[in-house]
N, C-alpha and C positions, 0 to 999 in steps of 0.2 A: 870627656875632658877632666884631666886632675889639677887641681888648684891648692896649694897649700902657704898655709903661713901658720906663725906666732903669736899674733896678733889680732884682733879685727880688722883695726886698719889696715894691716898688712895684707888681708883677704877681699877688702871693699877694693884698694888700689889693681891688686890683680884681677879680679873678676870687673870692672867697671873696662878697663883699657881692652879688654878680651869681647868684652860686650859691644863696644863700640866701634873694636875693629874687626872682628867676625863673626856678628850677631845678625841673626836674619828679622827680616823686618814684618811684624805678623800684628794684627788687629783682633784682637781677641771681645769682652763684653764688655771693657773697663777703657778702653783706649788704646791709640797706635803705641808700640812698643817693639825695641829690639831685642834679639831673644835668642841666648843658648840652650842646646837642650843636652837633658843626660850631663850633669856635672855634678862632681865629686871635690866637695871641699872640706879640706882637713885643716881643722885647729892645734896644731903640735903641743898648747899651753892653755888650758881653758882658761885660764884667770885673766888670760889676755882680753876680754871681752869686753874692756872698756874703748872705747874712740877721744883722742884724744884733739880731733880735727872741729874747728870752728863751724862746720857744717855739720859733722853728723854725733858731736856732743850731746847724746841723747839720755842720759844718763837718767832724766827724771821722768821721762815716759818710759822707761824701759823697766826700772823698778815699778812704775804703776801697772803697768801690763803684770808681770810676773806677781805681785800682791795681788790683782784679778785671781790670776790660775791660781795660786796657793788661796786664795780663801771658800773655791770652791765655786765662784759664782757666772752664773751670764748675763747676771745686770747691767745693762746700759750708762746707767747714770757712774758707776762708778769709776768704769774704763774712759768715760767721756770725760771724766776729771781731768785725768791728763793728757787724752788725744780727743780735741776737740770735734771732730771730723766723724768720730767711731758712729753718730747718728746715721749715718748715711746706709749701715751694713744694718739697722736691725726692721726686721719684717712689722714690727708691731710699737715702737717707740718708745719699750720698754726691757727689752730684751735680745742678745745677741744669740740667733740661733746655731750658729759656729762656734759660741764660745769653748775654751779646752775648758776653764776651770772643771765643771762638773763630772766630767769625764777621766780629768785629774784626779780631781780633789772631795767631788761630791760624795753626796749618797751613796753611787756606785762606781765612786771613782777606782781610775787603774792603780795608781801608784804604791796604794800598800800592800798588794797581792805582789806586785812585780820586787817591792823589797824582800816579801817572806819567800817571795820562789829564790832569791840572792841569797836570802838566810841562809834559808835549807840544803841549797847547792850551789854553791859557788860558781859553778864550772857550767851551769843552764844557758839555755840558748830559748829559752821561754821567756824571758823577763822582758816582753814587749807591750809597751801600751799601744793602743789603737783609735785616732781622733780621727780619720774620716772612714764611714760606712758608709754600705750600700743605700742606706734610709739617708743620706742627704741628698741624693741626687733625684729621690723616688716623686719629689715636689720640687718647685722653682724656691729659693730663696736669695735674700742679697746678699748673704755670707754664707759658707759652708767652710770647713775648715782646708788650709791649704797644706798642713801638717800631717802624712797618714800616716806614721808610726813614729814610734820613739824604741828606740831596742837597746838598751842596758846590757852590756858584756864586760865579764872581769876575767881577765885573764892576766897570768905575771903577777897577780896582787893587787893588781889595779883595776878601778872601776871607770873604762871609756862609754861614752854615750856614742849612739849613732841613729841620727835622724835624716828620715824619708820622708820628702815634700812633692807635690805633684806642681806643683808652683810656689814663685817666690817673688816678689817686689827686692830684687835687689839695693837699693837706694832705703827706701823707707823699710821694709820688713826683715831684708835682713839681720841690720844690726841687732834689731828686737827679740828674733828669733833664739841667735846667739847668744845672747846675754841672759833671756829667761831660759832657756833647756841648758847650759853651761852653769847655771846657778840650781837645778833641780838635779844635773850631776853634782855638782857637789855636796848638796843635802843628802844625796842618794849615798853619798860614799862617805861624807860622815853618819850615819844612819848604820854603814855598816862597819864603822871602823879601818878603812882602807883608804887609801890615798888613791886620789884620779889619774886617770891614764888621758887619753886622746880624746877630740872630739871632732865626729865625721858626720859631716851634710849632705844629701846629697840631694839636690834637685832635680827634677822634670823637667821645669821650663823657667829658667834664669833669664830674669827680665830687667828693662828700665822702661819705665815708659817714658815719649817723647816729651812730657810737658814738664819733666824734671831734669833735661839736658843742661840745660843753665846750671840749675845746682852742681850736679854733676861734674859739670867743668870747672865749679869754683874748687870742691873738694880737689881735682885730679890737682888744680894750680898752687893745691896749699904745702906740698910735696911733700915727701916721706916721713913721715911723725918718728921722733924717739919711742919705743919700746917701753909700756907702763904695762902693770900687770897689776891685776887687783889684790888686795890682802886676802892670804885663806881664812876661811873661816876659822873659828876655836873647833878643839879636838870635841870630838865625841858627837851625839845626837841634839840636832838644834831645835826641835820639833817645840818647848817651849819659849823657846827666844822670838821665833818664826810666830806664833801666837801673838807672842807680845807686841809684834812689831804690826801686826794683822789689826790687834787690839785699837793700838796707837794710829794705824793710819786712819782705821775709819770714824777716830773719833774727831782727828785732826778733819779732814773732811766732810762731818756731819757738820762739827762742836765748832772747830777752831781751836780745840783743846790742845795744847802744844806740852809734851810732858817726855821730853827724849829719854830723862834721866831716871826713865824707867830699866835703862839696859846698863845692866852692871859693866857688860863687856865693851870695849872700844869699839870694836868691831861692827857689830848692833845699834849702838848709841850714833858712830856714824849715818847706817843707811836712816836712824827714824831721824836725824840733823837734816839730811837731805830731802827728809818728808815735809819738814817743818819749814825749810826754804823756798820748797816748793810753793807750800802754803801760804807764806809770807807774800811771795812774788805774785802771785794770784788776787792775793788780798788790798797790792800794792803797798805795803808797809815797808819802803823799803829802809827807813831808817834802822829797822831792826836787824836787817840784814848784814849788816858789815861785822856786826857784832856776834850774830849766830853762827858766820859763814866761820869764822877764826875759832870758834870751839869745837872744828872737824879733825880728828885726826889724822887721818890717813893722805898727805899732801897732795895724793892724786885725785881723789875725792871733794878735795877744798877748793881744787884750783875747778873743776867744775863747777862747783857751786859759788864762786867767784866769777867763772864767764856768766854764768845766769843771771847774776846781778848786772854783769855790765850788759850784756846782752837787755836785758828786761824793762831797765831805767826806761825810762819816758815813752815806752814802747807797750807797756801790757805784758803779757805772756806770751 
């Protein structure tokens, strides 16, 4: 099955109604869930990667997942910052044995070999990273990674990503998914000076499971969203901004330390605005909030961190 859109949203609404109306009904180790297999979804516009729907406005756990993978880590406590829930996936209560970051970003991370093989040839069909092997399945765990490749191709001049998943949580994982590999094409492609092409998904086993139908049904009832696209990044290699923002979250989340206007660029000074929100809202300080939300630039960005506040008020996080 091919499924395509502009959007995310565009791609949640088609694969949800496709799910629900010819998805077969399979119990796997996590719960009953209906379930396409073999689908192939295309993002025509990676910047589309934001949701702009009351339900799946995910905007601040999704930047916390992908600050995870870019810092390199499989720490628990960090990823738990923003998804509460992540305790459930680690074997030892300290660590997530599926995590990408390492494998990204670590020691032995993929991602810089898979840039110098772009460097060196453009035109490669090598530049793939590899998050799940044979050693996760060789023992029981409660996460292993549901991502098993990522394959970077530039052809035309343009750098498109294309990721292989052997499963997927459509409702909760995909937006996630999108949003951080769509955000490491674009790192990727400024890194190399080239502008992004496409971005192709393709899943094994395209799921919902049954104890998120409710939601499900609110999202389908909130109907067709206008068309937002996130702002490109600035020209050239981000790899010190990406740092600073690395720098800034964890100190915001140690510290409390709130210091956005460490990021010269709008661009940056946005995403660490919406760290500090985050932060804020967690802290429940929401007085501060009306006031930090309006020093966002990017209006589609603000209006996010505007639903989080109204969202949050007298509720927690």
């Amino acid at each position: 099955m091919f499924i395509k859109g502009d959007t995310v949203d565009d791609l949640l609404k088609k694969v949800f109604k496709e799910i629900l109306d010819n998805g077969t009904e399979v119990e796997p180790t996590k719960g009953k869930t209906k379930e396409l297999s073999g689908v192939l979804l295309k993002l025509t516009n990676p910047l589309g990667r934001l949701s702009r729907t009351e339900g799946k406005g995910t905007i601040f756990s999704c930047l916390g997942e992908l600050l995870w993978y870019l810092s390199g880590s499989n720490q628990l406590d960090q990823i738990q910052y923003y998804i509460q829930h992540y305790h459930q996936y680690s074997d030892d209560g300290k660590t997530i044995f599926g995590a990408y970051g390492p494998k990204l970003f670590g020691a032995d991370g993929q991602i810089p070999s898979v840039i110098r093989a772009l460097q060196e040839r453009g035109s490669t069909r090598k530049a793939v990273v590899q998050l799940f092997s044979s050693s996760d399945i060789k023992a029981p765990h409660k996460d292993i990674p549901c991502t098993c490749t990522l394959q970077f191709l530039v052809r035309e001049g343009k750098l498109s990503l294309y990721t292989a998943m052997r499963s997927n949580d459509a409702f909760k994982g995909l937006p996630h998914d999108i949003f951080a590999f769509t955000m490491l094409q674009e790192l990727t492609a400024r890194k190399l000076g080239i502008p992004m092409g496409e971005y192709g998904h393709y899943v094994t086993s395209l799921h919902i499971y049954m104890d998120d139908l409710d939601k499900i049904g609110g999202f389908q009832n909130e109907g067709w969203q206008e068309k937002v696209y996130m702002p490109s990044m600035p020209d050239g290699d981000q790899t010190n901004n990406v740092l600073r923002l690395l720098k800034h979250e964890r100190e915001l989340r140690l510290l409390n330390k709130r210091v956005s206007n460490v990021h010269v660029d709008v661009y940056w000074r946005d995403l660490s605005i919406l760290l500090e929100v985050f932060n804020i809202v967690k802290s429940k300080d929401f007085a501060r909030l009306n006031q930090i939300e309006q020093s966002i630039n990017d209006i589609e960005l603000r209006n996010l961190a505007a639903r989080k506040l109204k969202l949050s008020q007298g509720n927690g996080v």
